[in-house]
Residue frames relative to the residue before (quaternion, step in Angstrom):
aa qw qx qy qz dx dy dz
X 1.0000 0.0000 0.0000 0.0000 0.00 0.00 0.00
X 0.4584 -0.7183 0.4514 0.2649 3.33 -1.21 0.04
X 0.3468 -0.7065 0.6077 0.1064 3.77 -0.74 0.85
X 0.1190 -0.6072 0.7530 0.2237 4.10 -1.38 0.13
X 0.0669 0.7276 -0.6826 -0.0150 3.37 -0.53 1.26
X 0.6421 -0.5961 0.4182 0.2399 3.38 -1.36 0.88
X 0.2771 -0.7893 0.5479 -0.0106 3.95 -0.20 1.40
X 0.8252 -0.2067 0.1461 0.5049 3.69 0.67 -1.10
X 0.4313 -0.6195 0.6430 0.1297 3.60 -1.38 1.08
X 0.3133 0.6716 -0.6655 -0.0888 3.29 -1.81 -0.06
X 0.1638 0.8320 -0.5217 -0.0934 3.42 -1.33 -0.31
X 0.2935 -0.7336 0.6018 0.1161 3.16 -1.79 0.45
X 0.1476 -0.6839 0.7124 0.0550 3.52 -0.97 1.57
X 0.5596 -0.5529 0.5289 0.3185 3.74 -1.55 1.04
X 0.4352 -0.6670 0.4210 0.4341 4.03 -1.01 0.40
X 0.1864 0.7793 -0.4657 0.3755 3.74 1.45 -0.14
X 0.3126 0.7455 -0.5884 -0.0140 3.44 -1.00 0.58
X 0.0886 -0.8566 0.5077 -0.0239 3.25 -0.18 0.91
X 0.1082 -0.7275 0.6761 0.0442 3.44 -0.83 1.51
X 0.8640 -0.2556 0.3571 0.2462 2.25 -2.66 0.01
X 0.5688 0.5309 -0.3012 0.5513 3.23 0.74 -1.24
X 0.6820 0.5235 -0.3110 0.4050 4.34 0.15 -0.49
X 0.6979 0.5086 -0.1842 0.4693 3.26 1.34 -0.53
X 0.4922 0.7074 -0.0448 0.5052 3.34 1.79 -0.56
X 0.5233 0.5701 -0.2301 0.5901 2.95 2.00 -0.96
X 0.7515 0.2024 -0.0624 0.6248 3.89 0.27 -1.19
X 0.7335 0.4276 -0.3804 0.3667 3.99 0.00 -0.82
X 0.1800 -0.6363 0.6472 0.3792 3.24 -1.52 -0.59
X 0.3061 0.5508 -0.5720 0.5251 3.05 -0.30 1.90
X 0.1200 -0.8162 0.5619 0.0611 3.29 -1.69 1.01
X 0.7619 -0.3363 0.2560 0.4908 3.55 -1.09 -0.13
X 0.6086 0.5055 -0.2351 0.5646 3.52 0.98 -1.34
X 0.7226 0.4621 -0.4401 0.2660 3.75 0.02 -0.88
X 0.6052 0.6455 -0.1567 0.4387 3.09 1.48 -1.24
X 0.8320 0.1820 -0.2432 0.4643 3.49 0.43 -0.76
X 0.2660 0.7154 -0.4315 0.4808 3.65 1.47 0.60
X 0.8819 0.2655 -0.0957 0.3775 3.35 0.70 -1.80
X 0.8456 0.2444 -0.1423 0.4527 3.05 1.84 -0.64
X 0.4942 -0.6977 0.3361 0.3950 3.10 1.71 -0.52
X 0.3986 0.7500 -0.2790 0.4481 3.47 2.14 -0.29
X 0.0227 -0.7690 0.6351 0.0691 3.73 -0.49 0.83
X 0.8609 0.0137 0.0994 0.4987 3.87 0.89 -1.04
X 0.1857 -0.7508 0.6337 -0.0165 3.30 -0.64 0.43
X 0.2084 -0.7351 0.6109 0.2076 3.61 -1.33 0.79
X 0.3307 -0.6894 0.6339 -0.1164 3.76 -1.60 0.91
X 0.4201 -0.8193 0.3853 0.0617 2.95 -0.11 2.03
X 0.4210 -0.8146 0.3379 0.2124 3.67 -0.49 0.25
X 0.6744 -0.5527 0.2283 0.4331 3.42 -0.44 1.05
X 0.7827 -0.1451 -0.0844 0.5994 4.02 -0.07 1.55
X 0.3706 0.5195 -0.6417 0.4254 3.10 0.56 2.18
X 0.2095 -0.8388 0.4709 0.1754 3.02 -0.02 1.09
X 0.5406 -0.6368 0.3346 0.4362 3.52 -1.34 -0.67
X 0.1881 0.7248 -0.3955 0.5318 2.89 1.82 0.39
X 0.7358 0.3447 -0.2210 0.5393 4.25 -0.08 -1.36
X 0.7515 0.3854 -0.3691 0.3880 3.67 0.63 -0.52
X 0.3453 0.8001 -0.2693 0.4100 3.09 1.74 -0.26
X 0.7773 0.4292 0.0163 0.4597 2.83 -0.05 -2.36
X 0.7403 0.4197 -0.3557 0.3864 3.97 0.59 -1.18
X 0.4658 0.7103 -0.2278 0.4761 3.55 1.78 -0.68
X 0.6701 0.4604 -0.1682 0.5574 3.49 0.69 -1.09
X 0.7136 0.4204 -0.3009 0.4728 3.78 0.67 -1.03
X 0.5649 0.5523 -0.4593 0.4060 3.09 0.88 -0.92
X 0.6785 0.5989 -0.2082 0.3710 3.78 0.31 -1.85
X 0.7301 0.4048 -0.1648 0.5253 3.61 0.98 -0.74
X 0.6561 0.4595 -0.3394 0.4932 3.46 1.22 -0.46
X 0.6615 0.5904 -0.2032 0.4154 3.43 0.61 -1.22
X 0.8533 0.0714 -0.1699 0.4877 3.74 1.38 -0.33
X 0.6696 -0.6585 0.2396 0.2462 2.72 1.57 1.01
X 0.8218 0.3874 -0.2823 0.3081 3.08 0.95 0.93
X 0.7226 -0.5850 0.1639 0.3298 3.35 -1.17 1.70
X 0.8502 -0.3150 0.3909 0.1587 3.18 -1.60 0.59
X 0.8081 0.4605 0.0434 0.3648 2.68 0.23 -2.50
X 0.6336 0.4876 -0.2639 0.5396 3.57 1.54 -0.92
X 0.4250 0.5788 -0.5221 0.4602 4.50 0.94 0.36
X 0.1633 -0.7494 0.6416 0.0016 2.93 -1.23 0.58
X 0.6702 0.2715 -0.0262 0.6903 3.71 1.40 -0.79
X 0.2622 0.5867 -0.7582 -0.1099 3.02 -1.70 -0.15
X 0.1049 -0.7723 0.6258 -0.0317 3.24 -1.22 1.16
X 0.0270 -0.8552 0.5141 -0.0604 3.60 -0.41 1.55
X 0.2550 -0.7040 0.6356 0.1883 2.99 -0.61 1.85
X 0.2549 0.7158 -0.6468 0.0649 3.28 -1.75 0.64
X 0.1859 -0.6367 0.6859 0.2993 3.98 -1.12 0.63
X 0.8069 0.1428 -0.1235 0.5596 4.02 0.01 -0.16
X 0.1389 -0.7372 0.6465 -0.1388 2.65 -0.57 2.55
X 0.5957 -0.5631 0.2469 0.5169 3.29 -0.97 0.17
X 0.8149 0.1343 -0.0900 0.5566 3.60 0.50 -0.86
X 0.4248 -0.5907 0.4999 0.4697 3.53 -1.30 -0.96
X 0.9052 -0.0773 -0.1195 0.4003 2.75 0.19 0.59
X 0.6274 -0.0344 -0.7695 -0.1143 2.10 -1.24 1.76
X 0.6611 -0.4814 0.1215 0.5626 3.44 -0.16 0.66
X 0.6437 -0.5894 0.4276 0.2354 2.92 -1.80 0.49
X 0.4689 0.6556 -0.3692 0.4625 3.18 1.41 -0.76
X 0.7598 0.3572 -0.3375 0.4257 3.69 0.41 -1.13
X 0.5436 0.4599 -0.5069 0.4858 3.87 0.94 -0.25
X 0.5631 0.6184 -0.4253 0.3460 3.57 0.45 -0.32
X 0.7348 0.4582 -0.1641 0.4724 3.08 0.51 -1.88
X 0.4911 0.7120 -0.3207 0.3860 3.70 0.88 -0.36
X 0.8420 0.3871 -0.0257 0.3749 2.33 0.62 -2.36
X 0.6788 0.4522 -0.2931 0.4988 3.50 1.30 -0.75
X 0.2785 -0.8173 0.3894 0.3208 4.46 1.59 0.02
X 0.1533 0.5655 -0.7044 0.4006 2.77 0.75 1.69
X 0.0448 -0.8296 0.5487 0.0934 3.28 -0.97 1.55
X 0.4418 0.6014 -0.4254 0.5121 4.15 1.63 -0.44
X 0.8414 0.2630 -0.3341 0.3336 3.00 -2.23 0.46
X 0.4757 -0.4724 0.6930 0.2653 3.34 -1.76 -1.10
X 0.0473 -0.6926 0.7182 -0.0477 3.09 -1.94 1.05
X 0.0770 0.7288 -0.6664 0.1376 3.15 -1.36 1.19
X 0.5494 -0.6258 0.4367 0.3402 3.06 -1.63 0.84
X 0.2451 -0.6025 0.7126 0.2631 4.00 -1.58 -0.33
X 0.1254 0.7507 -0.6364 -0.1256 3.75 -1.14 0.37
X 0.1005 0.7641 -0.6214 0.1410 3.11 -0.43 1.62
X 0.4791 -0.6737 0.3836 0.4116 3.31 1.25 0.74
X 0.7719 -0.2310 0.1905 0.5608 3.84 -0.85 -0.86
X 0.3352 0.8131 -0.1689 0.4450 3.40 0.85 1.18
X 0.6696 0.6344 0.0016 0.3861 2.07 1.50 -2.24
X 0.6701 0.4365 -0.3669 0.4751 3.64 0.47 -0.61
X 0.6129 0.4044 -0.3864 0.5582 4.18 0.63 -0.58
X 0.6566 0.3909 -0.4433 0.4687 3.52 0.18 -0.50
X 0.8067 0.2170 -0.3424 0.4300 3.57 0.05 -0.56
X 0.5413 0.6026 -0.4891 0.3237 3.54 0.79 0.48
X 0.5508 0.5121 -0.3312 0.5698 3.31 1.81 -0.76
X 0.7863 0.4202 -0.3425 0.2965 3.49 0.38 -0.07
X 0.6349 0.5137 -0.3454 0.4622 3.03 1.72 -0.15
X 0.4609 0.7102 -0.3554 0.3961 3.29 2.13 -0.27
X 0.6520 0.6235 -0.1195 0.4146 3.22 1.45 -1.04
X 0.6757 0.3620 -0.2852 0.5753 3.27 0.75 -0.95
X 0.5379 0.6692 -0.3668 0.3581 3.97 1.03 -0.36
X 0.6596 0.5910 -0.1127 0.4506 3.30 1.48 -1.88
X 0.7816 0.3378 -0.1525 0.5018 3.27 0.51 -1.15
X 0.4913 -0.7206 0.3381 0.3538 3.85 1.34 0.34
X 0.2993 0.7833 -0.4804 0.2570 3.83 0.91 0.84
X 0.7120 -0.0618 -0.0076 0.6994 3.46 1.93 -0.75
X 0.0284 -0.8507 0.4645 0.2444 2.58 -1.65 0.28
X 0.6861 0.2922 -0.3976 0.5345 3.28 1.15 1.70
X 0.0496 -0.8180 0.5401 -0.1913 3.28 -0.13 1.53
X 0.4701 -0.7733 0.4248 -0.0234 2.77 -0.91 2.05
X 0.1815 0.8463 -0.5007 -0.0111 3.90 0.88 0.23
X 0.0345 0.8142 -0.5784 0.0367 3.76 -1.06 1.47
X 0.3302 -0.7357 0.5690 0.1608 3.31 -0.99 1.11
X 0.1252 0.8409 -0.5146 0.1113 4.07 -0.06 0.56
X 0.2339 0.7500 -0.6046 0.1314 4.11 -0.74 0.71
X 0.3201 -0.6116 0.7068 0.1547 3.08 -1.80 0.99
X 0.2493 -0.7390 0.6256 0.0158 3.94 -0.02 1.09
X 0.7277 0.3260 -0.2913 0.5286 3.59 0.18 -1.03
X 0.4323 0.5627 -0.6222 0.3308 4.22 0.53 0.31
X 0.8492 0.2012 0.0143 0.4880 3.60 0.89 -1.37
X 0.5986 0.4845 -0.5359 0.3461 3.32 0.49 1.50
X 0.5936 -0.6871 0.3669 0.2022 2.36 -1.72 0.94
X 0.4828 -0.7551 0.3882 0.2146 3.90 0.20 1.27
X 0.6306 0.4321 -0.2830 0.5792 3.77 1.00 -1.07
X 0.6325 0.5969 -0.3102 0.3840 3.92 0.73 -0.58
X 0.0338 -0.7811 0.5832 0.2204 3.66 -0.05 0.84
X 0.6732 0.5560 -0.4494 0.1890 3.41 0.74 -1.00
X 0.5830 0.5723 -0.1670 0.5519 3.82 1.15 -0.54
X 0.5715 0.6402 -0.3887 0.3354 3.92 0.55 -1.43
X 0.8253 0.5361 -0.0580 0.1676 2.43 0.29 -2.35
X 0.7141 0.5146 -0.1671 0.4442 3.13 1.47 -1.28
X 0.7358 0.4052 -0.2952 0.4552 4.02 0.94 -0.12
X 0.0700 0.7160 -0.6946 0.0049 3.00 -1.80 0.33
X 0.5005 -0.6949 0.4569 0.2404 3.43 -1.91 0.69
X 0.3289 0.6097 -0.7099 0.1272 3.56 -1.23 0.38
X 0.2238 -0.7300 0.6361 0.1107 3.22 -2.15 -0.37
X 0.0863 0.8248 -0.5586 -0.0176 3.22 -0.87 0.71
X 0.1866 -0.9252 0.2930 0.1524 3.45 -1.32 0.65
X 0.2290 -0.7755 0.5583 0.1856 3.78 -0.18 0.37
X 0.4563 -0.5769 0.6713 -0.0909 3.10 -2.06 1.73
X 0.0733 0.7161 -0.6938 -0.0225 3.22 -0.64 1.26
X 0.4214 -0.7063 0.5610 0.0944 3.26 -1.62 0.51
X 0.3228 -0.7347 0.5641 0.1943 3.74 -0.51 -0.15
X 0.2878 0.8222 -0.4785 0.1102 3.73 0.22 1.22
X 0.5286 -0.6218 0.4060 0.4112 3.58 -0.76 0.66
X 0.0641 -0.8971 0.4307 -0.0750 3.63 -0.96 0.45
X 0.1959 -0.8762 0.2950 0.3270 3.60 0.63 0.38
X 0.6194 -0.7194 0.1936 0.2477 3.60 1.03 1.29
X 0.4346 0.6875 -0.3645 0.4534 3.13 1.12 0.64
X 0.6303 -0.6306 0.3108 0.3292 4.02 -0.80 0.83
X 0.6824 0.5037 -0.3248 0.4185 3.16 1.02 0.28
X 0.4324 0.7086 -0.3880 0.4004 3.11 1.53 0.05
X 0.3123 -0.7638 0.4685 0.3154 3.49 -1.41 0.58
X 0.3902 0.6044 -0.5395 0.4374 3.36 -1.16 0.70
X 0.7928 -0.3659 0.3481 0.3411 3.25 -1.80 -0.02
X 0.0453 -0.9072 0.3805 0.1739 3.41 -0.02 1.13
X 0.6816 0.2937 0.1103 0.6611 3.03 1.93 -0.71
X 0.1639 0.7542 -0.6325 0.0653 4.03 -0.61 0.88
X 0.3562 0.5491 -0.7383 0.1632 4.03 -1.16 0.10
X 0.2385 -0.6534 0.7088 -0.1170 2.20 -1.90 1.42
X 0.0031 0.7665 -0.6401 0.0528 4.08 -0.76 0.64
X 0.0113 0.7280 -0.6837 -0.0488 3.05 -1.86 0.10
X 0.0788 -0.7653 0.6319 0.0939 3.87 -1.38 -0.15
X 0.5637 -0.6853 0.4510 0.0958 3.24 -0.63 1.47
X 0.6844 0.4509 -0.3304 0.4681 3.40 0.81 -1.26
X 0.6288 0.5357 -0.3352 0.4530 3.62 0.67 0.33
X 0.4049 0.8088 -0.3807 0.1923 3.35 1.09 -0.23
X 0.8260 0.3442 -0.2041 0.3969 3.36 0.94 -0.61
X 0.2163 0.7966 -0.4217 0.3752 3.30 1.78 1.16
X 0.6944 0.1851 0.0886 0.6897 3.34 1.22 -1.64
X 0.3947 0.7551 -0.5011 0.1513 3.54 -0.83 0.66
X 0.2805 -0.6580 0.5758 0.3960 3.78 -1.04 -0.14
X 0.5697 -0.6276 0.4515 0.2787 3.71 -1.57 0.38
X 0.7871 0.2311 -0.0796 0.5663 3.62 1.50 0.23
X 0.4932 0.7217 -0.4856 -0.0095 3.04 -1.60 0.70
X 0.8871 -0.0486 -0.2124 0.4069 3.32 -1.03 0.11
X 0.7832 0.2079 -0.0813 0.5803 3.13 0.79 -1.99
X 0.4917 0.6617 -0.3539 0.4417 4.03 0.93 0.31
X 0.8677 0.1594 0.0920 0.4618 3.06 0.25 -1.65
X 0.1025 -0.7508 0.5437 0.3607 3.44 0.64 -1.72
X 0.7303 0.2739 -0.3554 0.5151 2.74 0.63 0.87
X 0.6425 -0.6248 0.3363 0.2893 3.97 -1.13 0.62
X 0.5948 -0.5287 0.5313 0.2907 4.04 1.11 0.26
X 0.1728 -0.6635 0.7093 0.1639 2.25 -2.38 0.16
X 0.4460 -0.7589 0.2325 0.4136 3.36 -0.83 0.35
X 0.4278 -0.7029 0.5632 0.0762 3.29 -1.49 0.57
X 0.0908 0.7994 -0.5822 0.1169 3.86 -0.52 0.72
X 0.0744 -0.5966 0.7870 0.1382 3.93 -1.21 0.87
X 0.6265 -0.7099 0.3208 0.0246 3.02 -0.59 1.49
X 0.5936 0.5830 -0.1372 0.5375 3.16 1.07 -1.91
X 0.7071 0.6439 -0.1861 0.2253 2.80 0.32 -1.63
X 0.5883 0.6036 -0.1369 0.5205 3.13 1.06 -1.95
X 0.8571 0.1238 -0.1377 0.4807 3.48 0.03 -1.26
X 0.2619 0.4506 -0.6779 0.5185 3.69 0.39 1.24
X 0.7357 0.4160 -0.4177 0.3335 3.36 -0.17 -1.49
X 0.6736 0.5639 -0.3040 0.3686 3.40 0.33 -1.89
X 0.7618 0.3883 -0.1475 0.4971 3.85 0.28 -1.16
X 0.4694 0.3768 -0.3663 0.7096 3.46 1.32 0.95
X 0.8654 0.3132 -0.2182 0.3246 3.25 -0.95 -1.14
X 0.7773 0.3866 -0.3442 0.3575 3.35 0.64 -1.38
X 0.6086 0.4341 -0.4192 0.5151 4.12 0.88 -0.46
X 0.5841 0.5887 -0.3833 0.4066 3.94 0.90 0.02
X 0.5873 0.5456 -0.2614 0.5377 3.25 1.37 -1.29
X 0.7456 0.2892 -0.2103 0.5624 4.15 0.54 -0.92
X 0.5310 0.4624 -0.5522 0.4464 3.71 0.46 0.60
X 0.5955 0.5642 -0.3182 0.4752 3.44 1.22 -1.17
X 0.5889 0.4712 -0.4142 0.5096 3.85 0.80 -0.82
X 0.6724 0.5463 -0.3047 0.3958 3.60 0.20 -1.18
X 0.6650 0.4664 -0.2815 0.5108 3.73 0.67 -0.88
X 0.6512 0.5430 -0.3461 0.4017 3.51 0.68 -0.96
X 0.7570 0.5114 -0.1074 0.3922 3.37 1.01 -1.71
X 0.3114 -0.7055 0.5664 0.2906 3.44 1.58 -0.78
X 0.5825 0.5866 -0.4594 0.3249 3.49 0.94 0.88
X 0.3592 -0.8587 0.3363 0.1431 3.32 -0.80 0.12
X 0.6441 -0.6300 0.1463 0.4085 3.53 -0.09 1.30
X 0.6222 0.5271 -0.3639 0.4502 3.44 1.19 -0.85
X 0.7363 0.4775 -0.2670 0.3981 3.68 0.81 -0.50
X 0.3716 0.5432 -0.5458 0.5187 3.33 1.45 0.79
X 0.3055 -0.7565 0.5771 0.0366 3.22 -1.39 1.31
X 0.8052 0.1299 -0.0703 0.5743 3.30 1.26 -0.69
X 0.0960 -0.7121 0.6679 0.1940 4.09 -0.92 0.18
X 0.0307 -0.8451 0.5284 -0.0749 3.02 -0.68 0.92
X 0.0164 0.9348 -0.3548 0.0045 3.68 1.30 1.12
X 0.4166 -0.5236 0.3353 0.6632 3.78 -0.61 -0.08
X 0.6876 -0.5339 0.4297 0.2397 3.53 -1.78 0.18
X 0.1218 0.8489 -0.5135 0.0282 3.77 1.21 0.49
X 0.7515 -0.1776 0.2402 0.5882 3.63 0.95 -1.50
X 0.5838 -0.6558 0.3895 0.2781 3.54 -0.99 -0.25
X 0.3988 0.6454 -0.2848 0.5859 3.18 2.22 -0.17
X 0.5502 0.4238 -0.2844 0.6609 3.50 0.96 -1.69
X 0.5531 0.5286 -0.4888 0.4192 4.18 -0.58 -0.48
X 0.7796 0.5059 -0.1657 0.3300 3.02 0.07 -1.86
X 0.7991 0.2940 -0.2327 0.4700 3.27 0.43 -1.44
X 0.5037 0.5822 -0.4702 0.4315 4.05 1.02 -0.31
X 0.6897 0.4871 -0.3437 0.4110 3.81 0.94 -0.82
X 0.8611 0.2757 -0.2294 0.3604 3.27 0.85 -0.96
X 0.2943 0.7646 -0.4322 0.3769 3.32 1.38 0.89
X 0.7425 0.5352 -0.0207 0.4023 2.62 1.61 -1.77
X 0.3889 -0.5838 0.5632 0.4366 3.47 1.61 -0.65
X 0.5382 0.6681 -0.4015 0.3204 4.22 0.59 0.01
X 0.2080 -0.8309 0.4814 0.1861 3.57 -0.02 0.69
X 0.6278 -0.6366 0.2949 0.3371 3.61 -0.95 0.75
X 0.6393 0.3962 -0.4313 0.4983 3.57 0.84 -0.26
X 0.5172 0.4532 -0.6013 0.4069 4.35 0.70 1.19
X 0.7985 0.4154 -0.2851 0.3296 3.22 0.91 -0.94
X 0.5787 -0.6391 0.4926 0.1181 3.23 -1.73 1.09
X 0.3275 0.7982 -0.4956 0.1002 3.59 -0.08 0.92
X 0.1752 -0.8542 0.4895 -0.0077 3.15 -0.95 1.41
X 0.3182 0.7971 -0.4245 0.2886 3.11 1.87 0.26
X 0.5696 0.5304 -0.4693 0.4172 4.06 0.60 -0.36
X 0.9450 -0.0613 -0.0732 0.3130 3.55 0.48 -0.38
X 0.3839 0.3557 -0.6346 0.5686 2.92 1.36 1.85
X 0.3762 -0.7018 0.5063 0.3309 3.72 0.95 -0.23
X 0.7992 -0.2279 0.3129 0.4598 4.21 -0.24 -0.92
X 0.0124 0.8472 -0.5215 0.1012 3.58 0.89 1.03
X 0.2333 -0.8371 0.4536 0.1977 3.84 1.57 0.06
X 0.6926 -0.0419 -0.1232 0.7095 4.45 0.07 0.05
X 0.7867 0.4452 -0.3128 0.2918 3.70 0.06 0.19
X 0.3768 0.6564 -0.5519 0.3501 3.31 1.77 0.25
X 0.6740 0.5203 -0.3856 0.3554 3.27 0.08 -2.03
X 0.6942 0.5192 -0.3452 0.3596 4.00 0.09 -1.00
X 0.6460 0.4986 -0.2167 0.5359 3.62 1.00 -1.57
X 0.7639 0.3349 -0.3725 0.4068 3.69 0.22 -0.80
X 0.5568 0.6837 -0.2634 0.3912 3.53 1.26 -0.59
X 0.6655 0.4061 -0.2956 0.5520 3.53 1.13 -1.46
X 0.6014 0.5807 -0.3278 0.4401 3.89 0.87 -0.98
X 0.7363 0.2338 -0.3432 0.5343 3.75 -0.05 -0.54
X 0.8177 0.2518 -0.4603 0.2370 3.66 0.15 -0.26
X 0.5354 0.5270 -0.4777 0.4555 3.46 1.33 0.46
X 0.6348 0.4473 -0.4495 0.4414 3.69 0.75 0.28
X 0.6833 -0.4823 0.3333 0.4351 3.47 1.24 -0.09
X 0.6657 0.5627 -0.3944 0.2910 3.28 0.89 -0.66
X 0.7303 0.4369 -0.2527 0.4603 3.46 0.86 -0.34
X 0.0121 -0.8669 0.4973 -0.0316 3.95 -0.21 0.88
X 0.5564 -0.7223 0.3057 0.2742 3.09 -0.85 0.48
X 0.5179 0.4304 -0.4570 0.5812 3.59 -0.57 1.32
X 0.5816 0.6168 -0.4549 0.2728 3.60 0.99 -0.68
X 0.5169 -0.5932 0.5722 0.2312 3.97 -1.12 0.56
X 0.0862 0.8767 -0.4713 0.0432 3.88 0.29 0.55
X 0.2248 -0.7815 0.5819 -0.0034 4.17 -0.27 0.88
X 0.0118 -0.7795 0.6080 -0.1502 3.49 -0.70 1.53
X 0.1945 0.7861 -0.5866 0.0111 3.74 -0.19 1.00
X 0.0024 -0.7966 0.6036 -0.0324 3.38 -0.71 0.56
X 0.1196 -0.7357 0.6666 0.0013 3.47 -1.88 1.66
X 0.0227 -0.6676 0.7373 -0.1015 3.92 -0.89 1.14
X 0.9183 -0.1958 0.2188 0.2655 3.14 -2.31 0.02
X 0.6832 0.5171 -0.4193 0.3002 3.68 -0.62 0.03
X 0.1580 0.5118 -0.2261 -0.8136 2.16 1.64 -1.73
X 0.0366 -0.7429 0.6665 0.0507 3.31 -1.34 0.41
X 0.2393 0.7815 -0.5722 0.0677 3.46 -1.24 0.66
X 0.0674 -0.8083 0.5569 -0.1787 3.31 -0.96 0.41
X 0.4332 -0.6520 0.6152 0.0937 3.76 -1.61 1.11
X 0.0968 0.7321 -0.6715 -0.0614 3.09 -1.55 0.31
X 0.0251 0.7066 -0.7072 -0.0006 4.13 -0.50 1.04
X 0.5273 -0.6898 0.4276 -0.2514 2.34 -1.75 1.91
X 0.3798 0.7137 -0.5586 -0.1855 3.65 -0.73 -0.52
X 0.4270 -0.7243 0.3919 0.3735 3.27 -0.46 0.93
């Protein structure tokens, strides 16, 4: 059978940094309150006509340079994103453009902070069933387009970057030890929609909103679903929690971290968290924390690696790995 194992990483944080200590200026809120509640020290902050498109595109080059491989050889590109550049036409095709990748198709996913598992099952899919056999999958947001600045409870917690991941198409003899995607489901529930959301858009408002979050809410859900979503992977695979080497969750907070690990029985020195200083990159954690530990070494190949991620809709959803 065939596996989408994961060929090349890249990414691109804006030079913008914006700390705690910046927020302190206009809010009533401090450095300490913040990383008390979230564990968030900085966050990067695209620049006035950087789109998410350029964080896109510099992400994608980056992923293709670094392992050396051509354009011409994509077939897909699948760009998770909740703040694309326009409506239409996707961002994905400014991407694919922009990076001269001329074969296949490219479209956007909005599964909010979601977004990167969803569009990893789907690039897993279109891999499996032989439709490609190199799919470009990028997680990219401009967060600071659609917050609300007077809002600490929300402000604080986001930021922009992007990062991308290269699947491949390799033969494999279908068994859990293979590398590649070992495991994907994705879900959602509507009746939840108005947990996570923006205050505008197209056919509503004309215009794109701001975001909106019941808090509580969010992390009940998250500190449920997402250690539910990687038990389900485990059962499926016949694997077993101790033989996860890495957790690699989306990047919501460090509270959300915390309680996903110890739901799981996962001790903090597996899990991968880059949330202190990208802060809530929402379809661009899971990529960023992913390209970062395995370019520092920490991730190696053969390793067993668990990705659950919850955003807007509600949506959520697992991915198990081997690198």
């Amino acid at each position: 059978m065939l596996r989408a194992v994961v060929i090349g990483t890249g990414e691109y944080l804006p030079e913008k940094i914006m700390t705690n200590h910046d927020f302190a200026q206009t809010l009533e809120t401090s450095h300490e309150w913040i990383v008390e509640r979230t564990g968030i020290i900085q966050r990067h902050i695209a620049a006035e006509g950087e789109n998410t498109s350029d964080l896109a595109t510099i992400a994608g080059q980056n992923a293709l340079k670094d392992f050396g491989i051509s354009p011409d050889s994509i077939d897909l590109v699948i760009l998770a994103t909740t703040t694309p550049d326009d409506t239409m036409p996707s961002t994905a095709s400014k991407v694919q453009h922009s990076l001269g990748i001329k074969n296949g198709a490219a479209f956007d996913v909005n599964a909010a902070c979601s977004g990167f598992v969803y569009a990893m099952s789907i690039a897993n899919s279109f891999i499996v069933s032989r439709q490609a056999k190199r799919v470009m999958v990028i997680g990219a947001e401009t967060y600071s387009r659609i917050m609300n600045w007077e809002d600490r409870g929300t402000c604080i917690l986001f930021g922009d970057g992007a990062a991308a991941v290269i699947l491949e198409a390799q033969e494999a003899k279908g068994t859990n030890t293979d590398r590649g995607i070992l495991f994907s489901k994705i879900h959602s529930d509507g009746q939840y929609t108005e947990l996570l959301k923006t205050t505008g858009g197209v056919s509503s408002t004309k215009n794109a909103g701001y975001l909106t979050m019941v808090g509580r809410e969010i992390f009940r859900h998250a500190a449920s679903k997402m250690p539910a979503s990687v038990e389900e992977g485990l059962l499926e695979t016949g694997l077993g929690k101790d033989e996860i080497d890495w957790l690699v969750p989306h990047q919501a907070n460090m509270r959300i971290l915390a309680s996903v690990a110890q739901k799981l029985g996962i001790g903090e020195d597996k899990v991968i968290a880059t949330a202190p200083m990208h802060a809530n990159t929402s379809a661009a954690s899971i990529p960023l924390a992913l390209h970062q530990a395995a370019k520092d070494g920490r991730i190696s190949r053969g390793n067993l690696i668990a990705c659950p991620a919850l955003g807007a809709g509600l949506t959520w959803g697992c991915i198990l790995l081997r690198w």
